[in-house]
DRENPA-3360 file (N, C-alpha, C; in nm, 2 decimals, always signed):
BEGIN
1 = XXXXXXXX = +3.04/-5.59/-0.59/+3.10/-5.53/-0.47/+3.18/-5.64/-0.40 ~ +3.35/-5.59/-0.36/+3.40/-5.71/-0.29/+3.36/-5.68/-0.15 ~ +3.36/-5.79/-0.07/+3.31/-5.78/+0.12/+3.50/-5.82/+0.15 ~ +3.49/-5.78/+0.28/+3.57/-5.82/+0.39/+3.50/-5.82/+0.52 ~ +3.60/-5.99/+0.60/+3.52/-5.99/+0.74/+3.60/-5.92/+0.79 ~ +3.54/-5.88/+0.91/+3.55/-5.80/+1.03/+3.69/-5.84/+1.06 ~ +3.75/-5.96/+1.08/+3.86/-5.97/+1.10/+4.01/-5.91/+1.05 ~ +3.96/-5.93/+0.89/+4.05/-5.90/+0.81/+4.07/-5.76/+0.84;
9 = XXXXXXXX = +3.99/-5.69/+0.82/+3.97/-5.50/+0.85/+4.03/-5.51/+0.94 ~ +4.00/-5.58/+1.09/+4.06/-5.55/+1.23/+4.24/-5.58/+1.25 ~ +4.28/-5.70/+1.17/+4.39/-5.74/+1.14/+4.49/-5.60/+1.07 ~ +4.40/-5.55/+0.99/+4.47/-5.46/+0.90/+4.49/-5.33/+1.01 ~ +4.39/-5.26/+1.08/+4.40/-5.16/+1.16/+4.53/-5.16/+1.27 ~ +4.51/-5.33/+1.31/+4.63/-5.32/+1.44/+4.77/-5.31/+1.38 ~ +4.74/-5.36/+1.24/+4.90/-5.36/+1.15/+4.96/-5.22/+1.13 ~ +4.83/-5.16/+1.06/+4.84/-4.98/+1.06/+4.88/-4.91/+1.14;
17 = XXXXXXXX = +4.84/-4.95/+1.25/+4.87/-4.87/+1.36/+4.98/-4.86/+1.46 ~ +5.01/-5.04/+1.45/+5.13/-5.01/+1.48/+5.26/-4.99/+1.38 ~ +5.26/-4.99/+1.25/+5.38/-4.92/+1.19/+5.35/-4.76/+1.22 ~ +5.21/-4.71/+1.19/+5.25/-4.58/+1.26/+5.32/-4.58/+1.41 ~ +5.28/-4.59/+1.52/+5.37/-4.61/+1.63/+5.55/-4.60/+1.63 ~ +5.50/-4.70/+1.54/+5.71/-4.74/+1.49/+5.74/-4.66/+1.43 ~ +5.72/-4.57/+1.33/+5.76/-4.48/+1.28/+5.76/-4.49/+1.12 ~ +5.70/-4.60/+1.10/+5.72/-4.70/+0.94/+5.60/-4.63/+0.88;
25 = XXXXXXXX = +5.55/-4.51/+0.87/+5.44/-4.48/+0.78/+5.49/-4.32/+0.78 ~ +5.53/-4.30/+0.67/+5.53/-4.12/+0.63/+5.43/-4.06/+0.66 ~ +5.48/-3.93/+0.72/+5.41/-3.83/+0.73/+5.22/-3.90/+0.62 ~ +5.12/-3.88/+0.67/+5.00/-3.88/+0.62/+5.01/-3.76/+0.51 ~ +5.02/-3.81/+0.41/+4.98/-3.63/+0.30/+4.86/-3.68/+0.21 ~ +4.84/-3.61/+0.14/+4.74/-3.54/+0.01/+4.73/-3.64/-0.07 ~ +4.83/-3.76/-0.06/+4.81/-3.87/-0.18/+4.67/-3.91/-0.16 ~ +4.58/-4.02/-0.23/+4.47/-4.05/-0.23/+4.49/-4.18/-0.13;
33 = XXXXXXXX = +4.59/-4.24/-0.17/+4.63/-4.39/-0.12/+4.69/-4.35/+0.05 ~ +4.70/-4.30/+0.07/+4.75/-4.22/+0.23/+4.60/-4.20/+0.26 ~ +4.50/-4.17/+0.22/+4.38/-4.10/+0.28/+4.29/-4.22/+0.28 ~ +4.27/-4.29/+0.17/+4.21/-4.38/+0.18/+4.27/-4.51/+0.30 ~ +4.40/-4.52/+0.34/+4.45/-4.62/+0.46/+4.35/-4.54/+0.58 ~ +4.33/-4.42/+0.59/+4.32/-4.34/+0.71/+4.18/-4.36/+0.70 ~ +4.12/-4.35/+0.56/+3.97/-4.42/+0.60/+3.97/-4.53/+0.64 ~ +4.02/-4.64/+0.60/+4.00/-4.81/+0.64/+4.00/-4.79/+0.75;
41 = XXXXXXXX = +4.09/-4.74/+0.83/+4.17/-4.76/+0.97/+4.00/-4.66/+1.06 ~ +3.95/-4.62/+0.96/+3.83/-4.48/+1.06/+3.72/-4.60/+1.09 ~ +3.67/-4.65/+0.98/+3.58/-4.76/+0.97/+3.60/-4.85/+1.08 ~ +3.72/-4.93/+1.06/+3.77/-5.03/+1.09/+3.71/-4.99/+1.23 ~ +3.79/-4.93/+1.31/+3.81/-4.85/+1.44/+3.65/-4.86/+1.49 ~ +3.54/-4.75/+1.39/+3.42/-4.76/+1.46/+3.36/-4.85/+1.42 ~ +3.39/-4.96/+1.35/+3.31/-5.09/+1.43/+3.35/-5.15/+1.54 ~ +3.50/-5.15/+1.54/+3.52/-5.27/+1.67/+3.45/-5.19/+1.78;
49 = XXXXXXXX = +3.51/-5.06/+1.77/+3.42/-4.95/+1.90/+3.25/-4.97/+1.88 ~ +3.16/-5.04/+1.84/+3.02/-5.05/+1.82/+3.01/-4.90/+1.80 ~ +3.09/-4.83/+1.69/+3.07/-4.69/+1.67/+3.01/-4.67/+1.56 ~ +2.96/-4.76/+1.42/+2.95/-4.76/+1.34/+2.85/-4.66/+1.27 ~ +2.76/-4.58/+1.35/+2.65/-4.46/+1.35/+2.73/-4.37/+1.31 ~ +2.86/-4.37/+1.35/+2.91/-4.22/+1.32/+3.02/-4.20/+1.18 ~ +3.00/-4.34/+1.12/+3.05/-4.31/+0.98/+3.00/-4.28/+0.85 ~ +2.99/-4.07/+0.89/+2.90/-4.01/+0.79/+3.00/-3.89/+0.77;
57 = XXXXXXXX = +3.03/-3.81/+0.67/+3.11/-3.68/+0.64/+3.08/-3.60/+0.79 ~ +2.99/-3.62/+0.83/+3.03/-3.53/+0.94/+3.09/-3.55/+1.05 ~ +3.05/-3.70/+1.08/+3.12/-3.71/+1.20/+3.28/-3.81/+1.23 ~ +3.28/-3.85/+1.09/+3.43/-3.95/+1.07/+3.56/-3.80/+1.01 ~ +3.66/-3.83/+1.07/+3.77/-3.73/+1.00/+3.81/-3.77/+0.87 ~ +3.79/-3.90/+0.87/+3.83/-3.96/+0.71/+3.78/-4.07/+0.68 ~ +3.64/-4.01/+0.64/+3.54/-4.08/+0.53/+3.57/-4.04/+0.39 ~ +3.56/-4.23/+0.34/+3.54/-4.24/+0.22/+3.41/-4.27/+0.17;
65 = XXXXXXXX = +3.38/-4.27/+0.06/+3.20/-4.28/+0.01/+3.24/-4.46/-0.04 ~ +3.36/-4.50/-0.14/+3.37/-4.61/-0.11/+3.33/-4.70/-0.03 ~ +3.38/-4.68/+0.11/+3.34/-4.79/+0.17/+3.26/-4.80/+0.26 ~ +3.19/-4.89/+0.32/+3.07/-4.89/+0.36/+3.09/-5.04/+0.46 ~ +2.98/-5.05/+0.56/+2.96/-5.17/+0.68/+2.80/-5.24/+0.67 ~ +2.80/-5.34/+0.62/+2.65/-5.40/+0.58/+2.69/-5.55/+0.64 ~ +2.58/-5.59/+0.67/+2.48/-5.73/+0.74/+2.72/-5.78/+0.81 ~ +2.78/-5.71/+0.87/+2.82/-5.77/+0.97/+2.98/-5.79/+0.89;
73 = XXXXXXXX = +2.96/-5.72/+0.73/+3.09/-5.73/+0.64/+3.15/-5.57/+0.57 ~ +3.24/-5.53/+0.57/+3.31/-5.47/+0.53/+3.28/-5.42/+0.39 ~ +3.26/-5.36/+0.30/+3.24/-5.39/+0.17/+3.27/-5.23/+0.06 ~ +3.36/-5.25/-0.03/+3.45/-5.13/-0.13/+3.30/-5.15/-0.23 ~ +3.27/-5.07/-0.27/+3.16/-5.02/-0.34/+3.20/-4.96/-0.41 ~ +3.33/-4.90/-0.48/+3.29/-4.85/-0.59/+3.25/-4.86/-0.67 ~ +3.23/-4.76/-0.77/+3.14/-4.78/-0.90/+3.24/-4.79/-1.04 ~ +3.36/-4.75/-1.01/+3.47/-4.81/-1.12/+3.48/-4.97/-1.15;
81 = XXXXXXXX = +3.52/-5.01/-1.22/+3.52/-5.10/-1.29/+3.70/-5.10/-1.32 ~ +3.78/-5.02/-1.30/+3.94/-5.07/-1.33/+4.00/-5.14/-1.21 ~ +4.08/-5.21/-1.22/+4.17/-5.29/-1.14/+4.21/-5.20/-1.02 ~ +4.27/-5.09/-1.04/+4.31/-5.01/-0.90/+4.22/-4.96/-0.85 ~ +4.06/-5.00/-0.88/+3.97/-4.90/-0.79/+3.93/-5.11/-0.71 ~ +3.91/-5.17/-0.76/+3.82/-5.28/-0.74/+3.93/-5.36/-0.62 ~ +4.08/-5.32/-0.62/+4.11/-5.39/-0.54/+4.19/-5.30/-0.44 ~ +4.15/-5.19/-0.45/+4.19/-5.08/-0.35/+4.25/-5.14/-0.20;
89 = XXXXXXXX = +4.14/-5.23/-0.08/+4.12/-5.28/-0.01/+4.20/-5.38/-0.01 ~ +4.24/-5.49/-0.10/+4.30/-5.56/-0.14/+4.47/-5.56/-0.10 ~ +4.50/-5.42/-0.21/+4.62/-5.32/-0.14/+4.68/-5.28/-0.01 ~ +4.56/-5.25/+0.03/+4.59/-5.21/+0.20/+4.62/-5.35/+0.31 ~ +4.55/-5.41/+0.28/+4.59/-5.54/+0.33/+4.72/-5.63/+0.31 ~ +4.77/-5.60/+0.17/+4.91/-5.65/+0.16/+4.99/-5.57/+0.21 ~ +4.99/-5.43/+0.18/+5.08/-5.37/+0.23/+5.10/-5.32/+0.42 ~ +4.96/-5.39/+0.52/+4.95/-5.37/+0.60/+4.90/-5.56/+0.70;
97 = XXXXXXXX = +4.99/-5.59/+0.67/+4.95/-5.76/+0.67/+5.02/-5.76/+0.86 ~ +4.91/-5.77/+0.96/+5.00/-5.77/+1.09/+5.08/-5.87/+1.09 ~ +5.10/-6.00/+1.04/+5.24/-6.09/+1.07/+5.33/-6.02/+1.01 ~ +5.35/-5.90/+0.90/+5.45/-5.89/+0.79/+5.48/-5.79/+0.89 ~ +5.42/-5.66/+0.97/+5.47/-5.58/+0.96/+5.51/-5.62/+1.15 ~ +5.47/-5.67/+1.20/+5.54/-5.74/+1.35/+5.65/-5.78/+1.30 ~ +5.67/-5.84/+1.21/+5.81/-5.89/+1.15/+5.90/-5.80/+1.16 ~ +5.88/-5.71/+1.04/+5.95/-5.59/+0.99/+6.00/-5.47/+1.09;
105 = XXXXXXXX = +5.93/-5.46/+1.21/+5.91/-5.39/+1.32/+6.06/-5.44/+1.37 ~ +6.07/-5.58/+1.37/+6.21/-5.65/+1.47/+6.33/-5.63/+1.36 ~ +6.28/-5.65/+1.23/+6.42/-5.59/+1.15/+6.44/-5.49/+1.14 ~ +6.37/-5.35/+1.13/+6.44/-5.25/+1.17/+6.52/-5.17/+1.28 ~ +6.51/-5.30/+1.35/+6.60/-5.29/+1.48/+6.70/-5.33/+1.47 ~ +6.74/-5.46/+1.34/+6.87/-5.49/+1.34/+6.97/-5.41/+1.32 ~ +7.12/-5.48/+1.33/+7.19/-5.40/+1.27/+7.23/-5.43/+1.12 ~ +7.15/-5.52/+1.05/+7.16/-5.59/+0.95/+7.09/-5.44/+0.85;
113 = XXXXXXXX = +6.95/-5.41/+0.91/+6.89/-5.27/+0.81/+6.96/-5.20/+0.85 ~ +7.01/-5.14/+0.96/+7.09/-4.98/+0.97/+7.24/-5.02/+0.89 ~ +7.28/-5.15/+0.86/+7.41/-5.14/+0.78/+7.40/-5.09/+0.64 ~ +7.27/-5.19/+0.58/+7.20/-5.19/+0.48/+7.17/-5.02/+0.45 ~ +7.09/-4.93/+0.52/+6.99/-4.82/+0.44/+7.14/-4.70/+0.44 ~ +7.28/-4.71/+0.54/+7.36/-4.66/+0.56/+7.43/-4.66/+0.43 ~ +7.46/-4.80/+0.40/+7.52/-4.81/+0.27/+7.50/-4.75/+0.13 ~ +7.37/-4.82/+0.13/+7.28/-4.72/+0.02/+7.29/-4.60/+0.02;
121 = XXXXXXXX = +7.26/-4.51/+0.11/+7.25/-4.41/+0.16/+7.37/-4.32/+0.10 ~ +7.47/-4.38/+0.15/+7.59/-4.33/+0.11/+7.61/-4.34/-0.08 ~ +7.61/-4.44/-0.11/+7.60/-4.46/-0.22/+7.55/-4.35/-0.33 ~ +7.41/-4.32/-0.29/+7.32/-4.28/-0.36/+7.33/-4.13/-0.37 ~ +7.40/-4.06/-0.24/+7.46/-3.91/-0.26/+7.58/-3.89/-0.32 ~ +7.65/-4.02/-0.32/+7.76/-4.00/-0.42/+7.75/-3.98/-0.54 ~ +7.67/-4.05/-0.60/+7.65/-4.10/-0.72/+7.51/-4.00/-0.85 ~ +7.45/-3.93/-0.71/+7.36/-3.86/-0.78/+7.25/-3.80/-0.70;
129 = XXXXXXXX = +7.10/-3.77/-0.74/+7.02/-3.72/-0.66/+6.89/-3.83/-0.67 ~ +6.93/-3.94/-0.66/+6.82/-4.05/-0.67/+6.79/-4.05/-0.54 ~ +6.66/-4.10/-0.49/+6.62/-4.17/-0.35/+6.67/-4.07/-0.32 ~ +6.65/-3.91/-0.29/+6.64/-3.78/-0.20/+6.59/-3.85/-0.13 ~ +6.42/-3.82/-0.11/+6.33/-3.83/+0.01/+6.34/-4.00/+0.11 ~ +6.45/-4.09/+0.05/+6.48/-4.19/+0.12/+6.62/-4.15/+0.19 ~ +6.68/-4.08/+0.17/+6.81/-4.02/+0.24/+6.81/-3.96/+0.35 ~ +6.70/-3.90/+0.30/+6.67/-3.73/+0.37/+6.62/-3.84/+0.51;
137 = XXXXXXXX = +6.50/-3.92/+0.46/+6.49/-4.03/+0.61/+6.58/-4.12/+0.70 ~ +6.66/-4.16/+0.62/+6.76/-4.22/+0.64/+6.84/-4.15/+0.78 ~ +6.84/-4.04/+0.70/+6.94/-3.95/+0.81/+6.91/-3.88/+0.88 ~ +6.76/-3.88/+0.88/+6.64/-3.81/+1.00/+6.67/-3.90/+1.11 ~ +6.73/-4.07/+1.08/+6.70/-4.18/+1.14/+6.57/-4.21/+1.16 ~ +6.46/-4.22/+1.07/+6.35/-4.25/+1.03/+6.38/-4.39/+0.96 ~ +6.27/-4.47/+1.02/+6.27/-4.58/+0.95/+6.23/-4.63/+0.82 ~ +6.27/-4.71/+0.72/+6.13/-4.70/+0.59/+6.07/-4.83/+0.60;
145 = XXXXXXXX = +5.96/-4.82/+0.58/+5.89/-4.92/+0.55/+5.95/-5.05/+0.45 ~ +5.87/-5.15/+0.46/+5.91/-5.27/+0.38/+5.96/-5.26/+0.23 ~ +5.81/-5.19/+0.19/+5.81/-5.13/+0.00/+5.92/-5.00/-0.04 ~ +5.92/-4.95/+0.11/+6.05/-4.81/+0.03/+6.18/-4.85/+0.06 ~ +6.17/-4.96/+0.20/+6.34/-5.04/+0.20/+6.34/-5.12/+0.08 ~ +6.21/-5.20/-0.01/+6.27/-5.24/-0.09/+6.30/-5.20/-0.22 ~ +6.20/-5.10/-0.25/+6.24/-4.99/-0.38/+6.42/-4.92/-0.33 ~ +6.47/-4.90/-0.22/+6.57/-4.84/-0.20/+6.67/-4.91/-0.23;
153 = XXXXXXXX = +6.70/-5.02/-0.13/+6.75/-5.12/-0.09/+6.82/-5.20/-0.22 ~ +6.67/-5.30/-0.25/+6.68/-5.39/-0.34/+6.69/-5.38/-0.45 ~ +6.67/-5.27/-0.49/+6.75/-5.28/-0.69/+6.82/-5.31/-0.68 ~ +6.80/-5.33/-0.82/+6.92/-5.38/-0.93/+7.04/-5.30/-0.90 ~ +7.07/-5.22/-0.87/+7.16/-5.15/-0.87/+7.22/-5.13/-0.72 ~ +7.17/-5.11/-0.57/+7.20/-5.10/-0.51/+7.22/-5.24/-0.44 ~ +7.17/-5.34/-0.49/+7.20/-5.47/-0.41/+7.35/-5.51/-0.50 ~ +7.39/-5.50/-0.62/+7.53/-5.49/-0.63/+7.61/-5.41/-0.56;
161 = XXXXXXXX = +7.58/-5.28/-0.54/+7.67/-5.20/-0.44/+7.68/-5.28/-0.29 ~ +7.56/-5.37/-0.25/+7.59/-5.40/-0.10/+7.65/-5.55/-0.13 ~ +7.67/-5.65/-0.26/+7.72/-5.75/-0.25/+7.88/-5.68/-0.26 ~ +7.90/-5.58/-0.33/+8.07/-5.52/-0.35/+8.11/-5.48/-0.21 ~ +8.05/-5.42/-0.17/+8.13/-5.36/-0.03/+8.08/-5.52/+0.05 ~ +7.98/-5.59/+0.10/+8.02/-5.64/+0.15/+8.10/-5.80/+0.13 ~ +8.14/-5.80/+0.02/+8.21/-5.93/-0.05/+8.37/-5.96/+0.02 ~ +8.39/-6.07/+0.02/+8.51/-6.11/+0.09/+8.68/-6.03/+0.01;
169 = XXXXXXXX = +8.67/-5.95/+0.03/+8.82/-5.87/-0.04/+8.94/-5.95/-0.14 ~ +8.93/-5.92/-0.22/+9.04/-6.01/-0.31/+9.18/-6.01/-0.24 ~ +9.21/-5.85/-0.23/+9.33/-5.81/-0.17/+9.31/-5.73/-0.02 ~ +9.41/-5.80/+0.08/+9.36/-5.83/+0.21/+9.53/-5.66/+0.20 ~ +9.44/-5.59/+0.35/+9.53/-5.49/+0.37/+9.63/-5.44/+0.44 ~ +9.74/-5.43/+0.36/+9.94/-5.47/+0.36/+9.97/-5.51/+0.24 ~ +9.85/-5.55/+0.20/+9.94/-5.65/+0.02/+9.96/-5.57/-0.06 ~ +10.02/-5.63/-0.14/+10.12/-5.51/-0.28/+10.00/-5.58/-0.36;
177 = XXXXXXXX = +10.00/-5.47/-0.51/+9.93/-5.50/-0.58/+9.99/-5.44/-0.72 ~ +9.91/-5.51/-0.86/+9.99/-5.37/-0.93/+9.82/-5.36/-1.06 ~ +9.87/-5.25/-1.11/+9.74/-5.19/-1.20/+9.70/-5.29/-1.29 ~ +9.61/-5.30/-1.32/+9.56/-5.35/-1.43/+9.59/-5.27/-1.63 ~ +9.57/-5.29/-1.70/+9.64/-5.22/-1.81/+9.51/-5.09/-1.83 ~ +9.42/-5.10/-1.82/+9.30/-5.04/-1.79/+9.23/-4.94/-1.69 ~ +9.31/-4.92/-1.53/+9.32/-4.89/-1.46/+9.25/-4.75/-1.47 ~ +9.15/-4.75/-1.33/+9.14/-4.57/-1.32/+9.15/-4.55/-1.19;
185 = XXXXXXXX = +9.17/-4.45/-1.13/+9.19/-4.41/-0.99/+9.08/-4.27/-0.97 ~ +9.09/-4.25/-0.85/+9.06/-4.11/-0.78/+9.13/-4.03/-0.70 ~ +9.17/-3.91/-0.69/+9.20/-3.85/-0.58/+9.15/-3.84/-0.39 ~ +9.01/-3.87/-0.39/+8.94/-3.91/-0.31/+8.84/-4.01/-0.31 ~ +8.80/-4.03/-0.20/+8.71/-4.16/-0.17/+8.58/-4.17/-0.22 ~ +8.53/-4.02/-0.27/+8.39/-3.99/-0.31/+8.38/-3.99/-0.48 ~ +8.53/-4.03/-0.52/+8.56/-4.06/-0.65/+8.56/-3.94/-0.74 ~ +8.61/-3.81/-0.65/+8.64/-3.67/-0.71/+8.77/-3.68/-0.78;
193 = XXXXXXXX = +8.78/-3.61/-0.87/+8.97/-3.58/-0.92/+9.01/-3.72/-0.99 ~ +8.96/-3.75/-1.11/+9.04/-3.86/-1.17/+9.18/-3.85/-1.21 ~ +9.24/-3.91/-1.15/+9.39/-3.91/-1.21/+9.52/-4.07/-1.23 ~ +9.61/-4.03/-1.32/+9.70/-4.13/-1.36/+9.77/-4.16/-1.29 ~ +9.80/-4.28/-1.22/+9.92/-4.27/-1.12/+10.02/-4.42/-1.26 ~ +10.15/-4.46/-1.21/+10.23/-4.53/-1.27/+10.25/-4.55/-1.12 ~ +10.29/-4.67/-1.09/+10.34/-4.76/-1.01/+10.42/-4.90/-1.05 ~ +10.52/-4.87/-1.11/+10.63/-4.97/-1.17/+10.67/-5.07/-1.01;
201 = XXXXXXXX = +10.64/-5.02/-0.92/+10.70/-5.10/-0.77/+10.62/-5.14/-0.73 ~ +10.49/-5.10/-0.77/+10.38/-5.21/-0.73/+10.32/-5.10/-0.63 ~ +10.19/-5.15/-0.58/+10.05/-5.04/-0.46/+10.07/-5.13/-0.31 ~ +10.05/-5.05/-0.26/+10.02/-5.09/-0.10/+9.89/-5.07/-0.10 ~ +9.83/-5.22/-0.07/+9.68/-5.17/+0.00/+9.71/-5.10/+0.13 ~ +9.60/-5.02/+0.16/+9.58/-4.96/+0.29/+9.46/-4.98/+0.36 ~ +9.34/-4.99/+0.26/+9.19/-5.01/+0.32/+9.13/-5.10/+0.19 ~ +9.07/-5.12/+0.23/+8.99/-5.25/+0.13/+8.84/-5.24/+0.20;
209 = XXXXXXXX = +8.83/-5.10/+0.25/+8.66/-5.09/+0.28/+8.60/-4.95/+0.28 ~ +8.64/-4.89/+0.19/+8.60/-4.78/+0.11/+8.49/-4.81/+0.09 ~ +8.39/-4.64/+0.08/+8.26/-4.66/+0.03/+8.26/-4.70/-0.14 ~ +8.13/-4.78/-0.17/+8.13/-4.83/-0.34/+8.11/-4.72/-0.41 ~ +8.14/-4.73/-0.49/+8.09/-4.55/-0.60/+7.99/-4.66/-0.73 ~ +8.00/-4.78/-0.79/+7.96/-4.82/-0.87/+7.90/-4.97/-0.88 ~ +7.80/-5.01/-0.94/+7.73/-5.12/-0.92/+7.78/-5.18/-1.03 ~ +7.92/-5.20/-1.09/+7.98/-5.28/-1.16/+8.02/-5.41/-1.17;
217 = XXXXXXXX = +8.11/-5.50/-1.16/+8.10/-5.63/-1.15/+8.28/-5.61/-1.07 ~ +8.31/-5.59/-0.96/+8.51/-5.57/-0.90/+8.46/-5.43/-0.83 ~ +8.37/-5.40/-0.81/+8.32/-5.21/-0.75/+8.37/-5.20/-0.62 ~ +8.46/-5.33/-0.55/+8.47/-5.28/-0.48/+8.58/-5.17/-0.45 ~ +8.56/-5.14/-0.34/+8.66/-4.96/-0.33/+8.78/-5.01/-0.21 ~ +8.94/-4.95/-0.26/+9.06/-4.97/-0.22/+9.15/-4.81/-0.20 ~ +9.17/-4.78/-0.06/+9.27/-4.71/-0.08/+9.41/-4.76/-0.09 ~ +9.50/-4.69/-0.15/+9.62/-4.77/-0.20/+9.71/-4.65/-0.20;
225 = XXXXXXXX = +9.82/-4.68/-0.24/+9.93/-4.56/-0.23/+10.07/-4.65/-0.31 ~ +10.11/-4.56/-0.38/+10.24/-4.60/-0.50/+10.36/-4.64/-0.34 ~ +10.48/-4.74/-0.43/+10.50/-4.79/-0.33/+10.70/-4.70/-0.34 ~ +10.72/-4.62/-0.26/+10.80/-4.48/-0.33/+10.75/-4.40/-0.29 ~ +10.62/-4.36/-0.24/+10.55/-4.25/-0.27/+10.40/-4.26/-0.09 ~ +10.41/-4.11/-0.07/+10.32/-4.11/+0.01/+10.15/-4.04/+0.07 ~ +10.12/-4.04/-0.10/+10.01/-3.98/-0.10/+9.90/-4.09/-0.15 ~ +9.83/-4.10/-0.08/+9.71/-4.20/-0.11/+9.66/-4.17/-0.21;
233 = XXXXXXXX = +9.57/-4.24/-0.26/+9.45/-4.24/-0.39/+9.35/-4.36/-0.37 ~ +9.24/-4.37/-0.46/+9.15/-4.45/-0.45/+9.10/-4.58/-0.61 ~ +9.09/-4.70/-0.55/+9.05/-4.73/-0.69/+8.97/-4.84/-0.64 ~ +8.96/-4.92/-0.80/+8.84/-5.05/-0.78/+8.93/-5.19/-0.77 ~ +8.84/-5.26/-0.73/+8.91/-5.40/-0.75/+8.93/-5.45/-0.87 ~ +8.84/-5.40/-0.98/+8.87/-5.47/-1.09/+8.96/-5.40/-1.17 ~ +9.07/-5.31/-1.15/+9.11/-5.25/-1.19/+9.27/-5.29/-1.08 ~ +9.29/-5.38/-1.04/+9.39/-5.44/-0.94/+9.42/-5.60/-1.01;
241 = XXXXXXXX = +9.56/-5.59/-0.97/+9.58/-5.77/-0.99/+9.68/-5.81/-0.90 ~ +9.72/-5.89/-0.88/+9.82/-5.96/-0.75/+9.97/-5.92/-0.87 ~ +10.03/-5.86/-0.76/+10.18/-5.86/-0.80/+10.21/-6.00/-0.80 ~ +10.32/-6.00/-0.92/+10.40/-6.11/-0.96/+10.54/-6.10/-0.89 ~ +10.61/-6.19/-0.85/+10.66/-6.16/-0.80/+10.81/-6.20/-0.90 ~ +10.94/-6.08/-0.88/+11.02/-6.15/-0.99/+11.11/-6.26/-0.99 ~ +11.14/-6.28/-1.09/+11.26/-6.42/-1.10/+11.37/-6.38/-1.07 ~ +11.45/-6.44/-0.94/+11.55/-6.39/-0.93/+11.70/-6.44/-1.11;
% end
């Protein structure tokens, strides 16, 4: 049987409680791991409250048979023997740590996360139907927690999209530019309508902060326009090179 003191439990409840407050804990549902936090947090509660008589199926909203309050310590009893039952408690405490989530409370107040989940966000509708139920929050203006800012956020994939858009611009906007031999373009920004453009006079940048469509290595996004010509299009940086300029 592992124990926890009183403190640790108590530490974890004020952590719990205030990411609920903040808005950093989804909706409570039917998961097991959602029901089991709501038990720790029942326990937790009727000790500090000298309540600890009333943690029985009848009188707790969310009792678990797991856990249990003996000689003044906390203690997960189950009878499994696998790793995800033995360190259950273990879990809740990392993911509910009160210095971590006081922390995380003041960064999702920056504008560093609302630039960040915005980005993504965008990204991730363009590109497909990944991270729904992180979008759908996103644009609830619902906060995510640490673990779903960083499953969202921090892949592999979406931390190239936030180093491309936010990377220092090769080509600054006014500059002429011309295709690369490789070149692809879009009709729009969302990277609908592929099409061929020829630009023998060279591109006008216009914007050089288009949303990313791709976690490629030059992803970032340029609107440009043939230089002769007055209809915009969209392309990548790596698909750009600095005009040469000719010999007289």
């Amino acid at each position: 049987m592992k124990k926890y003191s009183k403190q640790q439990i108590f530490d974890f409840c004020d952590a719990y409680t205030l990411a609920k407050q903040e808005g950093l804990v989804d909706n409570v549902g039917q998961k097991f791991f959602d029901k089991f936090l709501e038990s720790l947090l029942a326990i937790g509660t009727l000790v500090r409250n000298d309540e600890v008589d009333k943690w029985t199926r009848q009188k707790s909203t969310s009792f678990h048979t797991w856990l249990s309050y003996k000689d003044d310590e906390f203690v997960l009893n189950s009878r499994r023997d696998d790793e995800w039952s033995t360190t259950l408690v273990d879990q809740c405490l990392e993911y509910y740590s009160k210095c971590e989530i006081e922390s995380w409370v003041e960064f999702v107040k920056s504008e560093e996360y609302a630039e960040n989940v915005t980005i993504v966000s965008q990204y991730y509708k363009r590109t497909g139907a990944y991270f729904r139920n992180y979008i759908d929050r996103v644009e609830r203006d619902e906060k995510l927690d640490a673990h779903s800012y960083n499953r969202f956020v921090n892949n592999k994939y979406a931390s190239k999209v936030l180093i491309a858009y936010k990377g220092e611009p090769r080509f600054p906007v006014g500059s002429l530019v011309d295709f690369r031999a490789d070149s692809q373009a879009t009709k729009t920004a969302d990277g609908i309508g592929s099409i061929y453009r020829k630009a023998p006079q060279g591109l006008l940048v216009l914007s050089n902060t288009e949303p990313v469509l791709s976690a490629c290595k030059g992803a970032k996004r340029y609107k440009v326009v043939c230089i002769g010509d007055n209809v915009p299009f969209w392309t990548e940086e790596r698909y750009l090179k600095n005009r040469k300029k000719k010999r007289k």
